[in-house]
C-alpha positions in Angstrom: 0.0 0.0 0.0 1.6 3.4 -1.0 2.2 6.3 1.7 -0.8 7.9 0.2 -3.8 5.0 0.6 -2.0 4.2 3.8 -3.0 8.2 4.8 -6.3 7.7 3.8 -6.8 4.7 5.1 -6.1 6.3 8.5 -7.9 9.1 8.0 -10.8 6.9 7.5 -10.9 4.4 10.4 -10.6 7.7 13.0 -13.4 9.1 11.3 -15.1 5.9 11.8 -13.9 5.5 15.1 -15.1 9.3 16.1 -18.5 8.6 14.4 -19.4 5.5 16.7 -18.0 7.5 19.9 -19.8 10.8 19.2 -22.8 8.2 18.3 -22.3 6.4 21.5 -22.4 9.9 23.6 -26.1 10.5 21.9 -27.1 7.5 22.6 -26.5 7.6 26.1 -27.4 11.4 26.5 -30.6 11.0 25.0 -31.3 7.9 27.2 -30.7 9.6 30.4 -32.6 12.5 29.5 -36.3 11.2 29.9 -34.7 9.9 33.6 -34.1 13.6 34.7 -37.0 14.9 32.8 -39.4 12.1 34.8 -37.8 13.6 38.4 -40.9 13.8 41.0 -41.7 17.3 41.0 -41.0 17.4 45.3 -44.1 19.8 47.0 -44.1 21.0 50.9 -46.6 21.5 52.9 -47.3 21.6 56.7 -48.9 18.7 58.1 -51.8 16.7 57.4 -55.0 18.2 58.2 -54.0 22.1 57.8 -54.8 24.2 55.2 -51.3 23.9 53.3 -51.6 20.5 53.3 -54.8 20.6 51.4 -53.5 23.5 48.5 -50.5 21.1 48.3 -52.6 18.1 47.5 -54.9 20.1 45.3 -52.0 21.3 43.2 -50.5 17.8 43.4 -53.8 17.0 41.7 -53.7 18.9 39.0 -50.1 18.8 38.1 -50.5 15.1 37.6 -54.0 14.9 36.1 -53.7 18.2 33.8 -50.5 18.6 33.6 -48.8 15.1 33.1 -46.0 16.2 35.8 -44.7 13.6 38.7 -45.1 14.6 42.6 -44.0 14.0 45.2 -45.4 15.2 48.3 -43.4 16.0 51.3 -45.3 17.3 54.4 -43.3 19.3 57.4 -43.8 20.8 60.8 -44.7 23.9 59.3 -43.9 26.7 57.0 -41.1 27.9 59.6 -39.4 24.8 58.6 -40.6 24.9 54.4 -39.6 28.0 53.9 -35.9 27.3 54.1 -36.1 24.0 52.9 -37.3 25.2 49.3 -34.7 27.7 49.9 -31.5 25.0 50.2 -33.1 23.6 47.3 -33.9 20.4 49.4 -37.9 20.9 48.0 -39.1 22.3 44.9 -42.0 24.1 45.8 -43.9 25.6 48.8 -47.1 27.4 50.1 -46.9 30.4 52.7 -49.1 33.4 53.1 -47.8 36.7 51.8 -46.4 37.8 55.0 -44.3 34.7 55.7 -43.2 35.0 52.5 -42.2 38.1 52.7 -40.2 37.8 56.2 -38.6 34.5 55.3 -37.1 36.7 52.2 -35.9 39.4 53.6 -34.8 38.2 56.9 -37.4 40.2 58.8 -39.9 39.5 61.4 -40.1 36.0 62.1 -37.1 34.9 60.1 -35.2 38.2 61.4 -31.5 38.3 60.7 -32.6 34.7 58.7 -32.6 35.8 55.3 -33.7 33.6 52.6 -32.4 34.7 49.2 -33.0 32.0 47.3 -36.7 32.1 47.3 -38.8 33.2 44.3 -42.5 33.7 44.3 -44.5 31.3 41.6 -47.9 33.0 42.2 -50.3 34.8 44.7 -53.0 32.1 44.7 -56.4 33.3 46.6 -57.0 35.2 49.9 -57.3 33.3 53.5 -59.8 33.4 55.7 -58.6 32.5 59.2 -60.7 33.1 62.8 -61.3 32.3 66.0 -63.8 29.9 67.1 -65.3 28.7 70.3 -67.8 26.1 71.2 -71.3 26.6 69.8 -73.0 26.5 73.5 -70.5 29.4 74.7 -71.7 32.3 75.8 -68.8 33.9 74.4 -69.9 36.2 71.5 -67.2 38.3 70.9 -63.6 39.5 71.1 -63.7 41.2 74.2 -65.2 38.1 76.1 -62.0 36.1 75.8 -60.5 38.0 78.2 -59.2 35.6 81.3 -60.3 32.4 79.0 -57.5 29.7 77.7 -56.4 30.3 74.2 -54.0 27.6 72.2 -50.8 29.5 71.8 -47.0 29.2 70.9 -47.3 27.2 67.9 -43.4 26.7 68.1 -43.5 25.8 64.3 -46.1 27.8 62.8 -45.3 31.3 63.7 -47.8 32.8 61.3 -50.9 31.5 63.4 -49.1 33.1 66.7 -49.7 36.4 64.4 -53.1 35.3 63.5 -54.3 35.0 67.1 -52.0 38.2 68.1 -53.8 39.9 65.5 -57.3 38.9 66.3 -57.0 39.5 70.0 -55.8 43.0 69.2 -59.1 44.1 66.9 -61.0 43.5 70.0 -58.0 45.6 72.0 -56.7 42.4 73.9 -53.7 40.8 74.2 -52.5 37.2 74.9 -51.7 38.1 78.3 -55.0 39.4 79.1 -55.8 35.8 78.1 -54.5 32.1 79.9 -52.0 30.6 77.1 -51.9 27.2 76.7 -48.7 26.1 74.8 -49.4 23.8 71.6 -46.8 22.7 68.7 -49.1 23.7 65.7 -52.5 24.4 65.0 -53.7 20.5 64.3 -52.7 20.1 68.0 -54.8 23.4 69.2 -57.5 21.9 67.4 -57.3 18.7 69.4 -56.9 20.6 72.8 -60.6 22.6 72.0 -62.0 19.3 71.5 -60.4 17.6 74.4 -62.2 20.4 76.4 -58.2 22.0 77.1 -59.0 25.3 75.9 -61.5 27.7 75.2 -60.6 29.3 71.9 -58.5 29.0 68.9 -57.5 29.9 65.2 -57.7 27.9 62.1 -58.7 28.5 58.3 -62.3 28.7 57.8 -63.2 25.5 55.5 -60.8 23.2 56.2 -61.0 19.5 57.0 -59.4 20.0 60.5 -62.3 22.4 61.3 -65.2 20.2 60.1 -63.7 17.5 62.7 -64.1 19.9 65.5 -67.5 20.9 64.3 -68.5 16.8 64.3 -66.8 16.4 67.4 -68.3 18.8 69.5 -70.1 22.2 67.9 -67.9 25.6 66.8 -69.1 28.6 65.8 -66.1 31.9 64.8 -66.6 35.2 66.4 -67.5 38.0 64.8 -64.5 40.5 64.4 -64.8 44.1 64.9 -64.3 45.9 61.3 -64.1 49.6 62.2 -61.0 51.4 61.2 -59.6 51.5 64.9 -59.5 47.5 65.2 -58.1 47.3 61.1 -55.1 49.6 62.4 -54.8 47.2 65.4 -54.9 44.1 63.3 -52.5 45.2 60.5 -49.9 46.6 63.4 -49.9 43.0 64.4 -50.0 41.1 60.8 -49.2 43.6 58.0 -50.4 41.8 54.9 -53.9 40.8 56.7 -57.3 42.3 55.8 -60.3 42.1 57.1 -63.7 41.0 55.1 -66.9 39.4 55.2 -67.6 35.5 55.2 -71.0 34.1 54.8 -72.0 30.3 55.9 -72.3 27.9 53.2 -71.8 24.1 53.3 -68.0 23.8 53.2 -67.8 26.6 56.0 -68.1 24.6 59.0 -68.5 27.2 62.1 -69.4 30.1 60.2 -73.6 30.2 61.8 -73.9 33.7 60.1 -72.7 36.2 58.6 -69.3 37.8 60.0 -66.1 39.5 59.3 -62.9 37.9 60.1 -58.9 38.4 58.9 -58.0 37.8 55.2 -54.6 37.2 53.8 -53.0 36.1 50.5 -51.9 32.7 50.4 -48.4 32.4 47.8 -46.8 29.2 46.2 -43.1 29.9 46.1 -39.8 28.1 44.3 -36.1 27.8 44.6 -34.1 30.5 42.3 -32.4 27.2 41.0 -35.1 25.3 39.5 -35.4 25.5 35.6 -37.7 27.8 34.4 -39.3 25.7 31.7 -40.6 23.5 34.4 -41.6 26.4 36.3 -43.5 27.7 33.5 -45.0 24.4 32.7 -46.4 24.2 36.6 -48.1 27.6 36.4 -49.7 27.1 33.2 -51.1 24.2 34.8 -52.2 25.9 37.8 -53.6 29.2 36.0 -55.5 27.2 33.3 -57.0 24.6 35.6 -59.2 26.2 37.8 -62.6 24.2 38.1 -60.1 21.1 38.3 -58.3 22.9 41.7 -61.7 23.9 42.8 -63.1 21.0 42.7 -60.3 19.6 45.2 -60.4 22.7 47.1 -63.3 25.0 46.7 -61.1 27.8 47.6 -59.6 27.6 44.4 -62.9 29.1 42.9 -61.6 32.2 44.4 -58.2 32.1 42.2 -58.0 35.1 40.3 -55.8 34.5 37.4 -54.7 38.3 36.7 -54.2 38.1 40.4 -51.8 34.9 40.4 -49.6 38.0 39.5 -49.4 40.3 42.3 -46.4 42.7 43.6 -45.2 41.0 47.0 -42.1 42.4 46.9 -41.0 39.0 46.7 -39.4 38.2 43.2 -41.5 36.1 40.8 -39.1 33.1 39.4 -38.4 33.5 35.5 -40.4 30.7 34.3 -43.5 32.6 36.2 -42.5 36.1 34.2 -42.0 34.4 30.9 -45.4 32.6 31.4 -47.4 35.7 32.6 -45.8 38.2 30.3 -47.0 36.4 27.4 -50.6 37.2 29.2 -50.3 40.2 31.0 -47.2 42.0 29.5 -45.4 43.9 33.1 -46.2 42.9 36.5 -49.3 44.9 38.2 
């Protein structure tokens, strides 16, 4: 064989050669792909029974049903404890109300000198309506005739509901010390001191599964709140993002006998900075376009507002969310 075929020849087999190795790489790229693509989407909530728990599964729902994505589900103590764990990374996605949010961000408040950078609002989901309820037979009627009774309180992992109470004492100008605290982890476990007779009072979210239990157990009924603009000062001073509105009984709204005002809040779902914002995208679509489906797990979702889902908490909205709401909306509201 002359210099030249030999040349050729060579030339030839490491062409070959490269082909089946760059071949090789595509194979084995494109077969690990749909592995990583098929990654449970990880969701936290608080524990069984609370309101979190219940958006988590609802969304959980949906994202598998409508929107073809993998959960997993991974309840926690509370959001004092989720909040930093979707912040490490360690879960993909969370719910908190607007002020937790907020705090756990910017290392104020509850999570003071705690800062939490790596959190990114997904959307503002639907107001909260939280409030305090007593036993059906009680002759306490409002606010002011707590004072000296035993409320749950401490809530060691659920910070926010201390707030809650803190605030609704404070519309009706008390304070926890004007009341006897009993000390409880979180508010599944208040729930179970008022129907173990423990306690007098305490706060949950109107329509949840926790409350109807009480309501079967042994008959609730949630005070009235005062909503003048003396006792909205005093509730804001104590929760900043809270509001206060009207709530009228229906079926799902176990405790509510009549019509009353109580504290409102947003509730948020939040991310991790690091999670890819096509998948971000694709869980928000899900969410904003599947409404009925959510409601139907959680009739609160009827009150999702999808302009809303987009709402200035001064908490930044992860790029996915943007890129999916500025093709709707075109700038942030």
């Amino acid at each position: 064989m002359s210099p030249l075929r030999r040349l050729r020849h060579r030339i030839c087999v490491e062409y070959a050669v490269k082909k089946l190795l760059f071949a090789a790489i595509a194979f084995a790229f494109a077969a690990a792909t749909p592995a990583v693509a098929q990654q449970p989407l990880t969701i936290g909530t608080s524990l069984k029974g609370t309101l979190t728990f219940s958006i988590g599964a609802a969304v959980a729902k949906a994202l598998q049903e409508a929107g073809g994505i993998a959960v997993e589900m991974r309840p926690q103590s509370g959001t004092g404890t989720l909040l930093p764990r979707v912040n490490s990374g360690e879960i993909d996605i969370g719910f908190a109300n607007t002020l937790e949010l907020y705090e756990a961000f910017h290392g104020v408040g509850g999570f003071d000198k705690r800062a939490n950078p790596r959190l990114r609002t997904v959307a503002v989901l639907f107001p909260i309506k939280v409030g305090l309820f007593v036993r059906d037979d009680s002759t306490i009627r409002t606010v002011q005739d707590l004072k000296g009774k035993a409320v749950a309180y401490g809530f060691a992992s659920q910070e926010t509901v201390r707030n809650n109470i803190d605030a609704m004492l404070a519309t009706g100008g008390l304070t926890a010390k004007d009341l006897k605290t009993v000390q409880v982890p979180d508010v599944v476990a208040g729930v179970d001191a008022f129907i173990a007779g423990k306690i007098d009072t305490t706060s949950f979210a109107i329509g949840s599964p926790k409350v109807a239990e009480a309501d079967a157990a042994v008959g609730i009924r949630y005070l009235s709140l005062d909503d003048g603009p003396s006792a909205l000062i005093a509730l804001k001073k104590q929760f900043l993002t809270a509001y206060i509105g009207k709530v009228a009984p229906a079926p799902n709204r176990a405790g509510v006998r009549e019509p009353i005002s109580t504290m409102f809040y947003d509730y948020t779902m939040f991310t991790n900075a690091a999670v890819p914002a096509s998948r971000i995208r694709a869980i928000i679509a899900t969410i904003a376009e599947n409404r009925s489906l959510l409601a139907k797990a959680l009739p609160l979702f009827a009150n999702m507002d999808p302009v809303g889902l987009y709402s200035n908490i001064d908490v930044p909205f992860h790029p996915g969310a943007v890129a999916y709401f500025g093709e709707r909306t075109g700038a942030m509201r």
